[in-house]
Structure formats: C-alpha cells, structure tokens
DRENTORKOL-3810 file (N, C-alpha, C; in nm, 4 decimals):
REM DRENTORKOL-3810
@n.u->0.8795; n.v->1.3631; n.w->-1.1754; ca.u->0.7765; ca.v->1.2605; ca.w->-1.1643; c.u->0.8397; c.v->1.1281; c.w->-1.1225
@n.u->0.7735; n.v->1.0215; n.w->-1.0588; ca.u->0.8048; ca.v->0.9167; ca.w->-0.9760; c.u->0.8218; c.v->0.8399; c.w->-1.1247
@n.u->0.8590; n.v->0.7113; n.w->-1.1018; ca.u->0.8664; ca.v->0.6049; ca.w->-1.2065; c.u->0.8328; c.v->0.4932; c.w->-1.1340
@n.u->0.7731; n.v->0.3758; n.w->-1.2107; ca.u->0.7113; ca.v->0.2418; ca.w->-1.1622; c.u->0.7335; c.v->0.1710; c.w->-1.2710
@n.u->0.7363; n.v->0.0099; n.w->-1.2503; ca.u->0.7343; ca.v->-0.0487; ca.w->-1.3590; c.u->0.5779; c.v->-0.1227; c.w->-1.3596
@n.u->0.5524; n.v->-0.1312; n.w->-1.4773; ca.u->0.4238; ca.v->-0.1520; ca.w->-1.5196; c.u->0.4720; c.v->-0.3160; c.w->-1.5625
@n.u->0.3671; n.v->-0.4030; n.w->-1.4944; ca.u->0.3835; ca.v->-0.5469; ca.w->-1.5144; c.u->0.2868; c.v->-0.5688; c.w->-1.6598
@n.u->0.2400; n.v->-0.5177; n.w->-1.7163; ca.u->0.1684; ca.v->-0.5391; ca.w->-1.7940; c.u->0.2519; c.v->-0.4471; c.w->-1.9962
@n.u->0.2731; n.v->-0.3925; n.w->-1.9552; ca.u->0.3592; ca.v->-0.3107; ca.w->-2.0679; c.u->0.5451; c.v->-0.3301; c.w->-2.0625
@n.u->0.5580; n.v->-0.4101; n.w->-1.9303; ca.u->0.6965; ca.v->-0.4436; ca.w->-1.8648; c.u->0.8227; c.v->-0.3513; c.w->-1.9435
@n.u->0.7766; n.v->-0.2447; n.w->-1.8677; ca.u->0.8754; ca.v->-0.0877; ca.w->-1.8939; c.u->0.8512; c.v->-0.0181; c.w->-1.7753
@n.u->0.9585; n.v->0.0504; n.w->-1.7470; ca.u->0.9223; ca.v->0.1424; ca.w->-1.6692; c.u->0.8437; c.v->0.3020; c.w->-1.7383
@n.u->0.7819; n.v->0.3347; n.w->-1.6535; ca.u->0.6511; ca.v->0.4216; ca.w->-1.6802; c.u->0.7016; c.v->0.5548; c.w->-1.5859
@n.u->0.6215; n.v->0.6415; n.w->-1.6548; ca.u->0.6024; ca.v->0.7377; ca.w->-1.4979; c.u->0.4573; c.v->0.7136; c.w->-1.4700
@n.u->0.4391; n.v->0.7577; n.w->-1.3169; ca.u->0.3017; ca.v->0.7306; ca.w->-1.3039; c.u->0.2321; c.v->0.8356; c.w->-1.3020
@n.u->0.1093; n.v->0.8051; n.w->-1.3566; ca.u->0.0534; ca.v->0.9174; ca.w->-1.3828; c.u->-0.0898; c.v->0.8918; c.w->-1.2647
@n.u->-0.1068; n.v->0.9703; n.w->-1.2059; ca.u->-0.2375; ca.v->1.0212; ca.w->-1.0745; c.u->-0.1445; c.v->0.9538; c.w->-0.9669
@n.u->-0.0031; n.v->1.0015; n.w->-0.9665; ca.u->0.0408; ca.v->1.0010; ca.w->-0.8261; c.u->-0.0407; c.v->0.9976; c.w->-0.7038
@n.u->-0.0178; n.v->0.9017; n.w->-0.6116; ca.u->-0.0395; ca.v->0.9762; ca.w->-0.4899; c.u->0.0342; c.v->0.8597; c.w->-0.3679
@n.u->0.0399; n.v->0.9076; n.w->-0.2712; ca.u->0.1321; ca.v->0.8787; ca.w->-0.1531; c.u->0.0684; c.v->0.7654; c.w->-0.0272
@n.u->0.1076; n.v->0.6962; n.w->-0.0240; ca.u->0.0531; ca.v->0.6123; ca.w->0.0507; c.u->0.1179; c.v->0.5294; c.w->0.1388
@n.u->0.0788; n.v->0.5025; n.w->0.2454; ca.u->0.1905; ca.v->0.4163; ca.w->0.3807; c.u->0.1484; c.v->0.2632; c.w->0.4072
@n.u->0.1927; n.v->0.1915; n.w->0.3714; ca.u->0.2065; ca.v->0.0622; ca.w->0.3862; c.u->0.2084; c.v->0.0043; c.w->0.6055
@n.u->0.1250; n.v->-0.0993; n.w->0.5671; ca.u->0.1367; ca.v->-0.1631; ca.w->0.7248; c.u->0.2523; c.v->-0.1348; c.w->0.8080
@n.u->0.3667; n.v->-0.1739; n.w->0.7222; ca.u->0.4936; ca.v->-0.1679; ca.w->0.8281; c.u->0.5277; c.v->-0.0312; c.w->0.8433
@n.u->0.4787; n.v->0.0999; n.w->0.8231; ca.u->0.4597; ca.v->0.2017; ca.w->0.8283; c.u->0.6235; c.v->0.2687; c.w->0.7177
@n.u->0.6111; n.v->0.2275; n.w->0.5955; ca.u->0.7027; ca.v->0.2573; ca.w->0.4468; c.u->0.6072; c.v->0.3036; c.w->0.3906
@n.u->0.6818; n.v->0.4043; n.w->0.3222; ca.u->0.6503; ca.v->0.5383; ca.w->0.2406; c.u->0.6133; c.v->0.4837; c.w->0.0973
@n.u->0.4981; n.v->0.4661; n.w->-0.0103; ca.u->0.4952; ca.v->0.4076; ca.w->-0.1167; c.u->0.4007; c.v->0.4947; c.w->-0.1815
@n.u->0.4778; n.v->0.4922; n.w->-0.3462; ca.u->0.3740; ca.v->0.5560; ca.w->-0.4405; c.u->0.3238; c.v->0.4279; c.w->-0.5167
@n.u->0.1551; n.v->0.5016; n.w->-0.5484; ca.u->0.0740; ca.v->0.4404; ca.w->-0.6245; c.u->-0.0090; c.v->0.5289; c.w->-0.7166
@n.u->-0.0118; n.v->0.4592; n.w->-0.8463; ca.u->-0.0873; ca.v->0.5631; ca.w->-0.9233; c.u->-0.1313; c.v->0.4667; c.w->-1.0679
@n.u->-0.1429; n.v->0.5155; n.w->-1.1773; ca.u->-0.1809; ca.v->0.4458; ca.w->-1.2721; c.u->-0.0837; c.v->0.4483; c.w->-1.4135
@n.u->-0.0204; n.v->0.3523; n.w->-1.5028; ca.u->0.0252; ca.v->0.3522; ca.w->-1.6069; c.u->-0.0255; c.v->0.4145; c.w->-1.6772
@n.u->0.0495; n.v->0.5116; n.w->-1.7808; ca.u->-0.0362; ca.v->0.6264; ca.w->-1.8950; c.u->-0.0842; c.v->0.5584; c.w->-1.9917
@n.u->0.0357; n.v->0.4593; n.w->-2.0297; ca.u->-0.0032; ca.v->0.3530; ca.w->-2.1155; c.u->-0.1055; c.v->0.2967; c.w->-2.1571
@n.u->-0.1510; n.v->0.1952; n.w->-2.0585; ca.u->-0.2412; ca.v->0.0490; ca.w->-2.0608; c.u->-0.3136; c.v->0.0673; c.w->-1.9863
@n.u->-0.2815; n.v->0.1601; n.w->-1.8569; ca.u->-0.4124; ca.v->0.1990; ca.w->-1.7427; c.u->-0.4188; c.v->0.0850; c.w->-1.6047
@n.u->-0.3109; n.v->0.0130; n.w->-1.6474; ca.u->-0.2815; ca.v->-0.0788; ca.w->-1.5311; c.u->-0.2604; c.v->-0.0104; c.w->-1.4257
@n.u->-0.2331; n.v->-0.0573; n.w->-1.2681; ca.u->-0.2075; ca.v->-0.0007; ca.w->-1.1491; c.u->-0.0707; c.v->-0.0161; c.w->-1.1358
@n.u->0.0209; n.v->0.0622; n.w->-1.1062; ca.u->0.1790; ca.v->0.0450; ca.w->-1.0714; c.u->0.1174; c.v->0.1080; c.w->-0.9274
@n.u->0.2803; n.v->0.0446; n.w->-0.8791; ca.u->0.3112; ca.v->0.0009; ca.w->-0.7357; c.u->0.4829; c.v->0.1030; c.w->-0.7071
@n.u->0.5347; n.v->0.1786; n.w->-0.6548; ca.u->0.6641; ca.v->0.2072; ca.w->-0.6211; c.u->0.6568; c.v->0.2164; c.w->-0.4641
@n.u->0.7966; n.v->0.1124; n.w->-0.3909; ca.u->0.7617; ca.v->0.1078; ca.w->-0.2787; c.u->0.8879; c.v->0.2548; c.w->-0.2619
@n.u->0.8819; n.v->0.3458; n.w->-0.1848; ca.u->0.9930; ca.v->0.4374; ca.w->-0.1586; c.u->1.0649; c.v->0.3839; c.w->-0.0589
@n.u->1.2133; n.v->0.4645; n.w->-0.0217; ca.u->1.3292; ca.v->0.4759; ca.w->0.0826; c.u->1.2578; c.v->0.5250; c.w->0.2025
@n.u->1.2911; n.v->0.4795; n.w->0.3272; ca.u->1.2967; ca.v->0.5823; ca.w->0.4343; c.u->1.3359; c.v->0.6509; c.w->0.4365
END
C-alpha cells in the first residue's frame, strides 16, 4: 500500500481508496483518503 502524509493527523498514513491520477505536467500521483480523520492525502510519485 502507498503512504501519504495526512496534514491534519500530521503522520504518515496509508491511503486508503487509492487511486492513480496524472497531474498537468503529465506526473504520476496518488490520491485517496486518510483511514484516520477522512481527510484527503496527496502522494506525488517518481517518473
């Protein structure tokens, strides 16, 4: 499972409802939701 840090619980999390998404400059990024608090995390990925 991916990991994100959650600005709101300020830990890193795994995210839970993964899913994959491409940013303007055309970078690879996960987004999904903290299990925690239910906040939105952000992980930008590597090329």
């Amino acid at each position: 499972m991916a990991t994100a840090y959650c600005m709101k619980c300020r830990k890193k999390r795994e995210i839970s409802n993964p899913r994959r998404v491409m940013l303007k400059n055309r970078r690879p990024a996960t987004q999904g939701v903290c299990p925690v608090c239910g906040t939105k995390v952000f992980r930008i990925e590597k090329r």
